[in-house]
ZALONU-361061 format. One line per field, with one value per residue (C-alpha): x, y, z; residue number from 1. Coordinates in nm, 2 decimals, always signed. Layout:
residues N
c1: c(X;...)
c2: c(Y;...)
c3: c(Z;...)
n: c(NUM;...)
END
This chain:
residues 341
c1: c(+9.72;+9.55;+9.41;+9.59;+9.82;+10.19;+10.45;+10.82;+10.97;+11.20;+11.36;+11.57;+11.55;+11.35;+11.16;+10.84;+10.62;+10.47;+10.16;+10.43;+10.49;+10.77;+10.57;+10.86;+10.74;+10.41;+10.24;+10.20;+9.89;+9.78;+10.07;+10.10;+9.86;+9.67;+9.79;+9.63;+9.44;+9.28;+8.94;+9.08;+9.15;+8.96;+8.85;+8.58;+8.56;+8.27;+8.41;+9.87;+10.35;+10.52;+10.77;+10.90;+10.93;+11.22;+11.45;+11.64;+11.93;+11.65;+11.72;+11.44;+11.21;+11.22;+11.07;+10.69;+10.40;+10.21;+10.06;+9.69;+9.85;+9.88;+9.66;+9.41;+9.53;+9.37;+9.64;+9.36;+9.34;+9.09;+8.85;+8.48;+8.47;+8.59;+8.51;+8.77;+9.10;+9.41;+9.58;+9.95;+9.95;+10.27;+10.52;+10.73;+10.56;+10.64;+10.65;+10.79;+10.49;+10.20;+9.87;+9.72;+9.31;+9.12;+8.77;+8.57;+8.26;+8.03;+7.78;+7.54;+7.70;+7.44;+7.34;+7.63;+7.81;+8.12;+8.33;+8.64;+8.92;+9.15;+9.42;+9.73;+10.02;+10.35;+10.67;+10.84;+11.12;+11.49;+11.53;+11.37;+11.07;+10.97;+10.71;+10.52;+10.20;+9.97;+9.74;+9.41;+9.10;+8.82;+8.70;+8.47;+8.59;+8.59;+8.88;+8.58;+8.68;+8.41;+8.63;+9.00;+9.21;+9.55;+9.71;+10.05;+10.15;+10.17;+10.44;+10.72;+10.90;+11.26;+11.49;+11.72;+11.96;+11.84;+11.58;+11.30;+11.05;+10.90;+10.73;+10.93;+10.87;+11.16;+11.19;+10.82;+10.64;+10.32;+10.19;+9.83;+9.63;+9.37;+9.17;+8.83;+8.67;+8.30;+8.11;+7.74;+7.59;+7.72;+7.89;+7.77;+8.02;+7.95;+8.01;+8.43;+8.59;+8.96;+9.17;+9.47;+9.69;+10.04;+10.29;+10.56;+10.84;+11.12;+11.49;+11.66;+12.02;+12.10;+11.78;+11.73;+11.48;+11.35;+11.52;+11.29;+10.96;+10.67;+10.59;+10.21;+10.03;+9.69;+9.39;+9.08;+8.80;+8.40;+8.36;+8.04;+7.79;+8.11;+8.48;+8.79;+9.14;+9.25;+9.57;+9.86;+10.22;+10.53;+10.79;+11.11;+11.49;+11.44;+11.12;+10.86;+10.61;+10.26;+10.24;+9.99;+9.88;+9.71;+9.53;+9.37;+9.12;+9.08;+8.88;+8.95;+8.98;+9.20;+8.95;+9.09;+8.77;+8.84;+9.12;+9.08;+9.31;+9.52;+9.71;+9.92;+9.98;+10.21;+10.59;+10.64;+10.92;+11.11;+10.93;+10.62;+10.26;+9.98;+9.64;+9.41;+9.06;+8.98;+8.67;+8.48;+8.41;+8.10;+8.24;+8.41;+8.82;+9.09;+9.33;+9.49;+9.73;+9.96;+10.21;+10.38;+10.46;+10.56;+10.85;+11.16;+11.27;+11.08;+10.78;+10.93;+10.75;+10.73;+10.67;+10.91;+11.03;+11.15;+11.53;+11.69;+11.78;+12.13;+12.16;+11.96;+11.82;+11.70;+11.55;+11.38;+11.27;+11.12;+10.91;+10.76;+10.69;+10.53;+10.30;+10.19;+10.15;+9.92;+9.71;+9.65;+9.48;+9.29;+9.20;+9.07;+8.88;+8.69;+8.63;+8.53;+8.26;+8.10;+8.05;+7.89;+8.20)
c2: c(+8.23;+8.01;+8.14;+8.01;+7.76;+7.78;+7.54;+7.53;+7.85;+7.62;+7.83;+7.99;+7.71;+7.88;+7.66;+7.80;+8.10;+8.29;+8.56;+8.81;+8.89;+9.11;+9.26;+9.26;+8.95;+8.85;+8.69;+8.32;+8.17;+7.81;+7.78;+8.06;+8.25;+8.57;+8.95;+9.23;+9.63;+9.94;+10.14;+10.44;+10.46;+10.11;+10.04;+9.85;+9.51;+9.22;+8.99;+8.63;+8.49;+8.45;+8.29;+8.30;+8.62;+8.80;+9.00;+9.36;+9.11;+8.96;+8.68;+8.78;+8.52;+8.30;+8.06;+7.93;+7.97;+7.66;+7.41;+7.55;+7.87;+7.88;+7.86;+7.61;+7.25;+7.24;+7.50;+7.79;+8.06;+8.13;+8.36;+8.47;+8.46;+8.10;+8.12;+8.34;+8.28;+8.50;+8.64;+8.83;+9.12;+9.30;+9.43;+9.25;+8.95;+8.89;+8.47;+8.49;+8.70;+8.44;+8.57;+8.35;+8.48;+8.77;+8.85;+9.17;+9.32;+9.55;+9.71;+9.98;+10.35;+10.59;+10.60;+10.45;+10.07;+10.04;+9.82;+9.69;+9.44;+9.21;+8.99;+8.80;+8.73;+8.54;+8.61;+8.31;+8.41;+8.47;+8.87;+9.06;+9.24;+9.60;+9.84;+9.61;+9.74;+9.61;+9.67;+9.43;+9.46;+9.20;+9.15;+8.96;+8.70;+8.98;+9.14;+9.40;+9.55;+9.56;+9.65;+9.77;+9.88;+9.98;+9.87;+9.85;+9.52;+9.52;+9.31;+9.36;+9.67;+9.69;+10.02;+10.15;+10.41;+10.45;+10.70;+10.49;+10.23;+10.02;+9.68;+9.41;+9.02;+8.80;+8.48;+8.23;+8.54;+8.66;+9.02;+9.16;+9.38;+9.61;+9.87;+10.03;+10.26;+10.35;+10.30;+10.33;+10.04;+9.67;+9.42;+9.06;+8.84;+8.55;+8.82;+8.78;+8.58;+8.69;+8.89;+9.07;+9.14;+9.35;+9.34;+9.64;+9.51;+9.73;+9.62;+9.81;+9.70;+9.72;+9.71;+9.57;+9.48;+9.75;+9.70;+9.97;+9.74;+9.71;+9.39;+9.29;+9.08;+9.00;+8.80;+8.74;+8.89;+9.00;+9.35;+9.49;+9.25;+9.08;+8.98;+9.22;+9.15;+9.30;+9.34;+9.64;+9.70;+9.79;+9.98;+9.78;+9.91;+10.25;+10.55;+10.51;+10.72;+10.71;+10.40;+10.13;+9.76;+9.65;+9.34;+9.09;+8.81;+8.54;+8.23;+7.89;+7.86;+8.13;+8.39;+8.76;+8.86;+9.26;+9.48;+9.61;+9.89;+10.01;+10.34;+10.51;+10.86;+10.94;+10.87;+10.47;+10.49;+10.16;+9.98;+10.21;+10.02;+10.12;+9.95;+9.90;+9.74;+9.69;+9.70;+9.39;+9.22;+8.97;+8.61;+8.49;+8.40;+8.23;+8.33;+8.70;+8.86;+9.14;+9.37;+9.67;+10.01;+10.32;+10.58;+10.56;+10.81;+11.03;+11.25;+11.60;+11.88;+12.08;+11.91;+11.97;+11.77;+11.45;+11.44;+11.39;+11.02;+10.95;+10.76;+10.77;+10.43;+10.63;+10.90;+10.65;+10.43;+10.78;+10.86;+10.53;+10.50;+10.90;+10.78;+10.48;+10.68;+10.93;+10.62;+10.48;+10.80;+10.81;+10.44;+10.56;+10.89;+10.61;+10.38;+10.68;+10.80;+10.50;+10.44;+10.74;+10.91)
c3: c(+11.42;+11.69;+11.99;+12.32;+12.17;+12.23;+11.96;+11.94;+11.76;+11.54;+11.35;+11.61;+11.83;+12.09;+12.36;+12.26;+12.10;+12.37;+12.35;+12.39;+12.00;+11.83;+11.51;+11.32;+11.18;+11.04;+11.26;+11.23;+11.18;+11.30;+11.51;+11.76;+11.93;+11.91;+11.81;+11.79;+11.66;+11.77;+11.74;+11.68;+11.31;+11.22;+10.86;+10.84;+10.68;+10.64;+10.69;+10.94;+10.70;+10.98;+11.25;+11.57;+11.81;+11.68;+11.90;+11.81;+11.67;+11.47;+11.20;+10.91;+10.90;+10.59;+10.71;+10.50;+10.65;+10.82;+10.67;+10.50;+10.54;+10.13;+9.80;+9.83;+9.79;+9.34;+9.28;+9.29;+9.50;+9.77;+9.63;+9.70;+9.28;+9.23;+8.85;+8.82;+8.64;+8.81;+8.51;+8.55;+8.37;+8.47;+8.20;+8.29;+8.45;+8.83;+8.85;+9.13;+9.35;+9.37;+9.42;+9.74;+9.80;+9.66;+9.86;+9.65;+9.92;+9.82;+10.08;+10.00;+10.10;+10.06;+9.68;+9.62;+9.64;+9.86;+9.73;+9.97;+9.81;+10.02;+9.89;+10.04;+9.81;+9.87;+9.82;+9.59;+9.48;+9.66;+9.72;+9.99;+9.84;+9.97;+9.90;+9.72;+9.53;+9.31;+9.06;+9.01;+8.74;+8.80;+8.45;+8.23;+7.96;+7.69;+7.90;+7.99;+8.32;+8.64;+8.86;+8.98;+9.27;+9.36;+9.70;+9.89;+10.04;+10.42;+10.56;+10.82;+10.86;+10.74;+10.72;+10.48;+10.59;+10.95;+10.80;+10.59;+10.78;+10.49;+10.47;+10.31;+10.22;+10.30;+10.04;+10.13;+10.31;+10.32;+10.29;+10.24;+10.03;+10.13;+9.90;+9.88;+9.65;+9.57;+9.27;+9.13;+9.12;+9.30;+9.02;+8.97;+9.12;+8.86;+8.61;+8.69;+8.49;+8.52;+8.76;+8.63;+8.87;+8.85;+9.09;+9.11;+9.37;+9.46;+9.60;+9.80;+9.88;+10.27;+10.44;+10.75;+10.98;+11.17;+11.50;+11.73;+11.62;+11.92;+12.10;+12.11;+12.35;+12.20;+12.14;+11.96;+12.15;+12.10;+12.05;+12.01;+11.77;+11.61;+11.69;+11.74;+11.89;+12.20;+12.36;+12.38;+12.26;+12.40;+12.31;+12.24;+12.22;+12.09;+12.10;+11.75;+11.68;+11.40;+11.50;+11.30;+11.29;+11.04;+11.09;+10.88;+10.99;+10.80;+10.75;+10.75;+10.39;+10.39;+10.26;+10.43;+10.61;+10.63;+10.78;+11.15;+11.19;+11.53;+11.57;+11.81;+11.69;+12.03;+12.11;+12.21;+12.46;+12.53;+12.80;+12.76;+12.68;+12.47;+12.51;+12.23;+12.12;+11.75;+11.59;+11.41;+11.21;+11.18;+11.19;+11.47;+11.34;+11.47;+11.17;+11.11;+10.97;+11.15;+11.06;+11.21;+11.05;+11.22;+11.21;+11.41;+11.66;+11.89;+11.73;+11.69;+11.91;+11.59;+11.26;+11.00;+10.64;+10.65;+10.72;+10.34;+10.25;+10.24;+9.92;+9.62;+9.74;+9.99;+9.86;+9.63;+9.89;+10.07;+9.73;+9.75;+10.12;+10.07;+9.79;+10.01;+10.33;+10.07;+9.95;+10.32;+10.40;+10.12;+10.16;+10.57;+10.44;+10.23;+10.47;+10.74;+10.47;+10.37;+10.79;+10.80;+11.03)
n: c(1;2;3;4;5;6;7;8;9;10;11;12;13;14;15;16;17;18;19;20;21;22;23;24;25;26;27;28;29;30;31;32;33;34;35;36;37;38;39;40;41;42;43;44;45;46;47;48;49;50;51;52;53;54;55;56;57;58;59;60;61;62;63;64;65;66;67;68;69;70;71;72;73;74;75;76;77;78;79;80;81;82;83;84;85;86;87;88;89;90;91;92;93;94;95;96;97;98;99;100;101;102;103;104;105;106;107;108;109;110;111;112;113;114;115;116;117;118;119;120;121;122;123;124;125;126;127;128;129;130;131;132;133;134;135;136;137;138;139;140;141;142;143;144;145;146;147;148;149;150;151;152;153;154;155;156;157;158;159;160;161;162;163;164;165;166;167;168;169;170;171;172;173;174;175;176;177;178;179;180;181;182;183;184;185;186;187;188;189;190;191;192;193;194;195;196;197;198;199;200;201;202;203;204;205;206;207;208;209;210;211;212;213;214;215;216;217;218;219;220;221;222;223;224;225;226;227;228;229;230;231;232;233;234;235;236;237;238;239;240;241;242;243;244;245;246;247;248;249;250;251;252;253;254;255;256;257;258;259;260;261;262;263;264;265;266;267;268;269;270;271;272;273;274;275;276;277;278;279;280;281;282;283;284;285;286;287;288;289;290;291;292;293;294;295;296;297;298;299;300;301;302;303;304;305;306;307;308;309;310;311;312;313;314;315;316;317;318;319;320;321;322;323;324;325;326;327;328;329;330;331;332;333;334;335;336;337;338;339;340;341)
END
């Protein structure tokens, strides 16, 4: 996305995109302008597919992301480990999911490295594609492995029996990755000279798009030493609660840059605003990434299991969205230790 620039919403036909955002979508990038994160809950990070402002009658967006928005123009991906050949190892492969950057950091953490992984990946193919993970080992030519981490795609929220919110890809989307993990001593970049990745998608017959998702109004913004986004949401059609963005700078070569992280724990009811100020990151971006999850209805005063899942799609779709909640919080107590908090 591109700060303070307004272009025609074309694919509904709309006059214009306006800093008002509905975070259904994904953000887009070059072509609209800013959204936003908060400090609360952020990850840090050294170092946006999407369309038009969608509406509670929202038409998915299918529409590809902008121009430069893709892998880089040799057919490569953009990577901080350009040696690197991206190898799909899934059982079954997945030709449709394309792989668009990888960026591996490592930072001291103590007496240990902490290393953080972001990625972006595209949906090719002509199903909607939800609760996405993936597994990828950076390795050396002998197949030798140096590193590896396990991540959920984020991407917009759909729903699937008025009871699951889960991030899906429509057909030409865009979702990210994020992962972290600790090890002894920092790898040698030069050292990778394939990445194996392998995508799991899921399908889940009759999901929607989430119709309760907040509106954001934000921007790019300094925050302390480096650059944050600012801005707030709004509750839309119906009350959401756990509320999180998570958003993901990038560069101009389309290198993801970190993940800030916003969170509203509270009941969102319609017409109700949150503020929020993200954390940094270093460099100074006019690219990023957002997506919305969060869980539908009002928080209960006394907290309780999940309703059940009406279907067995359901209750399958709950499992998965259970085991991703579990790895974001592990993902966050790893990020909170190696920032000392």
């Amino acid at each position: 996305m591109t700060r303070d620039r307004s272009t025609p919403g074309a694919a509904q036909g709309r006059p214009g995109v306006c800093r008002v955002m509905t975070i259904a979508c994904a953000i887009a990038l070059t072509s609209v302008p800013g959204c936003g994160g908060d400090a609360s809950s952020m990850l840090p990070g050294g170092g946006g597919g999407g369309g038009p402002p969608l509406d509670a009658a929202r038409v998915p967006d299918a529409v590809v992301s902008p121009p430069g928005d893709g892998p880089p123009a040799s057919g490569g991906i953009a990577s901080n480990t350009p040696g690197a050949t991206v190898i799909d190892a899934g059982t079954p492969a997945t030709p449709t999911l394309a792989l668009l950057s990888s960026n591996l950091l490592q930072d001291p953490s103590a007496s240990q490295v902490f290393q953080q992984w972001l990625g972006e990946v595209q949906n090719n193919g002509s199903a909607l594609i939800c609760l996405l993970s993936v597994d990828v080992s950076f390795q050396r030519g002998d197949g030798s492995e140096l590193a590896s981490f396990t991540s959920f795609a984020s991407a917009d929220p759909y729903m699937l029996d008025s009871l699951v919110t889960m991030p899906c890809l429509q057909p030409g989307q865009i979702g990210s990755f994020y992962s972290n993990g600790f090890a002894a001593t920092a790898i040698a970049l030069s050292d990778v000279a394939r990445i194996a990745v392998r995508f799991s998608p899921n399908e889940f017959a009759g999901s929607v798009p989430a119709p309760h998702a907040p509106a954001v109004t934000s921007q790019v913004a300094p925050v302390f030493d480096g650059f944050g986004v600012t801005g707030s949401l709004r509750g839309q059609l119906g009350p959401i609660y756990n509320i999180g963005l998570d958003i993901y700078p990038r560069d101009a070569g389309g290198l993801v840059l970190g993940q800030l992280f916003a969170v509203d724990l509270d009941t969102l009811q319609p017409g109700a605003t949150f503020p929020f100020t993200t954390l940094s990151v270093a460099a100074d971006f006019a690219q990023y990434r957002q997506f919305a999850d969060f869980i539908d209805g009002p928080a209960p005063a006394v907290r309780g299991p999940a309703a059940r899942p009406a279907s067995a799609l359901g209750a399958a779709a709950a499992a998965l969205d259970a085991v991703r909640r579990a790895q974001r919080a592990e993902i966050q107590a790893r990020a909170r230790t190696a920032r000392g908090g």
